[in-house]
N, C-alpha and C positions, 0 to 999 in steps of 0.2 A: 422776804423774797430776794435772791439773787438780780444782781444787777443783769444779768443775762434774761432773765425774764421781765423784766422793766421798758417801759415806753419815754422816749423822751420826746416832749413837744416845741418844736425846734422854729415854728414860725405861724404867724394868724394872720388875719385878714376878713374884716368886717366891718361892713354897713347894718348902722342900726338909728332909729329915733333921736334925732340933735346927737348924731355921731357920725361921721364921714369915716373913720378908721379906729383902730384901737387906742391911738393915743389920746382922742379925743373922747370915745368912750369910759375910757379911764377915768380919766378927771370927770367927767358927770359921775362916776362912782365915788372917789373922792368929795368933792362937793355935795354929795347927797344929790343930786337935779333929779326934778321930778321930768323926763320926757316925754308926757304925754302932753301933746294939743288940742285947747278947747277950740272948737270950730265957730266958725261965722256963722249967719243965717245966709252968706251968699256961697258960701265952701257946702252946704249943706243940697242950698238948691240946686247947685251946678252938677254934684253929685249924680243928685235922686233927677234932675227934669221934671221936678214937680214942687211950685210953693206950698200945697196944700201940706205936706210932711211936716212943715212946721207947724202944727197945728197939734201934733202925734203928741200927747203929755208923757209919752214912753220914751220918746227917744233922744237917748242920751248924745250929746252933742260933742264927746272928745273921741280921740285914735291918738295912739303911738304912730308918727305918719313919717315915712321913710323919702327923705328929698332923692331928685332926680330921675323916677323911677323912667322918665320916658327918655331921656340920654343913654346912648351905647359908642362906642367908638367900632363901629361894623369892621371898618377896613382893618383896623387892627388885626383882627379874626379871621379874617378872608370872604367875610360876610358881604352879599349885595344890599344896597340899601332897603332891595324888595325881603330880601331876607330879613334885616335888621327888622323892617315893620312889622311879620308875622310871628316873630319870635315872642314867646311869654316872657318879661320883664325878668320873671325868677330866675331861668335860664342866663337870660344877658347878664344881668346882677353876680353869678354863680361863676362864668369864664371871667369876670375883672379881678373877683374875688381872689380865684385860683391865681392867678398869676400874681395880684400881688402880696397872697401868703406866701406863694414859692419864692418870688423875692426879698420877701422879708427873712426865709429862714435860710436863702446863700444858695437857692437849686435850681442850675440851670436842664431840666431834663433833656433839651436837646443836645447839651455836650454831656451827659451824664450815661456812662455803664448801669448802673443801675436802676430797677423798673419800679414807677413809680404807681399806685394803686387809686381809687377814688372812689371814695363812697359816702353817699350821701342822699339825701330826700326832701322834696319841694312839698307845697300846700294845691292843690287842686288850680287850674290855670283858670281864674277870673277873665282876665286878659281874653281868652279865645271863648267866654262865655258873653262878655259885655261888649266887647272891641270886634272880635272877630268873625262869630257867627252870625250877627246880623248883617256883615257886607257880603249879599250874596254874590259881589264880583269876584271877592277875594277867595269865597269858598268856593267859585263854580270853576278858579282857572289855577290854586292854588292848594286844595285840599291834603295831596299827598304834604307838599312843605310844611305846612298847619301842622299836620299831626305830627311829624319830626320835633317842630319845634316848640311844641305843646303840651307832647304827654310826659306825663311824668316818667315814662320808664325810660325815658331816652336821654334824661336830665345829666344821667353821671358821666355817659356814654360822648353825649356832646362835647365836654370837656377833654376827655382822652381823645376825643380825633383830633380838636381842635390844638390843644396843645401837643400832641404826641406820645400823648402816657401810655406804657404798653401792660402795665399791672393789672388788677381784677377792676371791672367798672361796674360800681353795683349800685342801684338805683334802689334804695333801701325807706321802706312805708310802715310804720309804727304809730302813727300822729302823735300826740305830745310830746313821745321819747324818742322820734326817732332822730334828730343828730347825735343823742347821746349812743341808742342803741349803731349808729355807723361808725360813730368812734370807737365802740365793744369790739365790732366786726373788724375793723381796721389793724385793731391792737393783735386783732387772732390771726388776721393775713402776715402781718409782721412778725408772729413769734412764730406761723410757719412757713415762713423764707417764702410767701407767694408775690411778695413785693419786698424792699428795699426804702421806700418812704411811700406816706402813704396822704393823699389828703380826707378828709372829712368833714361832716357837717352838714349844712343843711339851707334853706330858703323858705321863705313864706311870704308872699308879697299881695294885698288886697289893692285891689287896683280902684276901687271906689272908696279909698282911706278916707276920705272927706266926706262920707256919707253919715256918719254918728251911727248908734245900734240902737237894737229895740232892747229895750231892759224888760225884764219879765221875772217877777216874783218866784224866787225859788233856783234860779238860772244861774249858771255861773260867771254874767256880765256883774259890772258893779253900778247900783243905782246913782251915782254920782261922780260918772268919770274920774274916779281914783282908786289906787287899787293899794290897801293897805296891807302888805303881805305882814303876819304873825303877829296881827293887832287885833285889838281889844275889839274897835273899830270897823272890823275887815268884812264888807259886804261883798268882795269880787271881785274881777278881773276885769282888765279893760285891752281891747284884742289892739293889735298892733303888726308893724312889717318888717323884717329883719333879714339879713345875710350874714354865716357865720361859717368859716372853716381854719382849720385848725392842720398845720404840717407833722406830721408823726416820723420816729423814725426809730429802731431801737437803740438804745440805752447806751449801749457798747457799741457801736458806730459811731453812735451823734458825740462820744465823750473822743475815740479814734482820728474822728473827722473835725475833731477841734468845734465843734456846732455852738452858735449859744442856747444853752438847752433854757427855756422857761417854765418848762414845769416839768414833772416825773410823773406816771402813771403805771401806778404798783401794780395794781387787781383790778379786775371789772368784772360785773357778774349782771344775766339778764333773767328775770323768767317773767311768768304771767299768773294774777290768780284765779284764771277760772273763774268758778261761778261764786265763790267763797266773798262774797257784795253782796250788799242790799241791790246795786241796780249794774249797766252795763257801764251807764260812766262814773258808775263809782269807785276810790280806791278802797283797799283794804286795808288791814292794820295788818294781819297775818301774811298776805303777799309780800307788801313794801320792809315789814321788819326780815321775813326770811331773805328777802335779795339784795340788801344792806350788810346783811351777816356773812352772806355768804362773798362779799366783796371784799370784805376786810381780810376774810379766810384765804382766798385766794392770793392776796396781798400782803398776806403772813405782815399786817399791824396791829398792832396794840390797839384795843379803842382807848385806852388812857391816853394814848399819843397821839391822839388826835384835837387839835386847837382851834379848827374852824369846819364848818359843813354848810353848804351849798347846795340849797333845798327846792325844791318845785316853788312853792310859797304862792300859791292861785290867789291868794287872800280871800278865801271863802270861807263861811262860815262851819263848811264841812270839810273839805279838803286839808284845811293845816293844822287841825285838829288832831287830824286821822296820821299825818306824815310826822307829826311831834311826839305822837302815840308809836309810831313803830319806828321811828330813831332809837327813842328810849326803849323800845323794848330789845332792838338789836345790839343797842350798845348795853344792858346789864346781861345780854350773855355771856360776858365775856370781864364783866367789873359788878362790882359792887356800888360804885358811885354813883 
């Protein structure tokens, strides 16, 4: 693929599990760290409001637990403290986010000609299910702000007022894939001049992180708070809280603009398999290897030239099976190795 049709990734910013920002995330990559946290029996009661839950032989007592979730700097934003309180965490998480990816990759949008785009997708607001709907003062004098600052569709939109972004704001719902699939959508706004830079990615924030899960036979949690992705080993997934967005910008700009580019993004490709599964949350071997091939096609590369891949990795006993199986089937389309 021509560098004219090329993405370059010119700045990040993320909060995630024993990570404050990318540089610290990094080195937990480096180091191997495992970031999950085993819980207390007092982090658990505090949770639930109830000691009897210790008692549940099912539930598993780790999370991935994301520090700070109840700090926001409101004034920053132009937010009242009343506002700061009714806000879903993902959202507050989502504006610190943004702005300091767009400082990391050199863009100031308020002195900036060009229009910056945002897209991106939150996890369902715990926050206004556990915190918010039970204060009936809050809901009887407050309801319209709630839903503002609650529903997921208003997540991308918040951003661009707040900052002044005047590109596409799209508040984009796919569950597992969807920051990947808003960075698909981003790369397509960018190659059709509907924006200029663009941010993406996504939130998910459980606001009862300290609460452990029920493990249940067959499920996709892991019976043992660890989650061993492409092991022998690998019984599941252990759920956690993250913020993650990523500064876009094309190819031929950002090399123009003198940017420091951190990554390249050639091709992207999205589809769905229908019904072609044993169940609804099942994957496929024939969806996941067709939309891998059709990525590389797009991106006009070699799979011989390619030296590392970047996998879902659920660490279940059906999941990495089924995505190891349609790697390899995507990748001997195209080789014999």
């Amino acid at each position: 693929m021509s560098d004219d049709r090329s993405i370059a990734v010119i700045g990040m910013g993320l909060r995630a599990p024993g990570a404050a920002n990318t540089e610290e995330f990094w080195q937990s990559l480096i180091q191997g760290k495992e970031s999950i946290s085993l819980l207390s029996d007092d982090d658990v009661i505090a949770a639930h409001g109830d000691p009897a839950v210790l008692s549940n032989p099912d539930l598993v007592r780790a999370a991935g637990i994301l520090d700070g979730i109840e700090k926001f700097d409101a004034a920053y934003f132009g937010y009242t403290p009343r506002e700061a309180e009714i806000m879903d965490p993902q959202q507050r998480f989502l504006l610190e986010v943004a702005v300091e990816a767009l400082e990391d990759a050199g863009c100031d949008p308020t002195s900036s000609k060009s229009t910056t785009g945002v897209f991106l997708g939150i996890g369902r607001s715990g926050y206004f299910l556990h915190h918010l709907l039970p204060r009936t003062d809050l809901m009887t004098s407050f309801a319209r702000q709630i839903s503002l600052f609650n529903d997921k569709d208003f997540a991308a939109t918040q951003i661009s007022h707040r900052l002044n972004l005047t590109g596409p704001s799209m508040t984009i719902g796919t569950a597992c894939s969807t920051s990947l699939v808003s960075v698909h959508q981003a790369c397509k706004s960018l190659l059709e001049f509907e924006c200029d830079v663009a941010l993406a990615g996504g939130a998910t924030i459980n606001v009862l992180q300290h609460g452990g899960y029920q493990y249940q036979e067959g499920n996709i949690f892991s019976p043992d708070g660890h989650c061993r992705a492409f092991d022998a080993e690998a019984h599941g997934t252990v759920g956690g809280s993250g913020v993650g967005l990523v500064v876009l910008k094309r190819l031929s700009d950002a090399v123009r603009d003198g940017d420091a580019i951190r990554a390249v993004i050639r091709g992207s490709a999205v589809n769905n398999d229908g019904a072609d599964k044993v169940g609804f949350t099942a994957p496929s071997v024939a969806g996941q290897a067709s939309v891998v091939f059709e990525a590389q096609q797009v991106a006009g590369v070699d799979a011989e030239s390619i030296g590392y891949v970047e996998a879902h990795g659920t660490g279940t006993p059906l999941g990495d099976p089924i995505e190891v199986s349609a790697l390899t089937e995507a990748f001997r389309m195209s080789t014999d190795e």
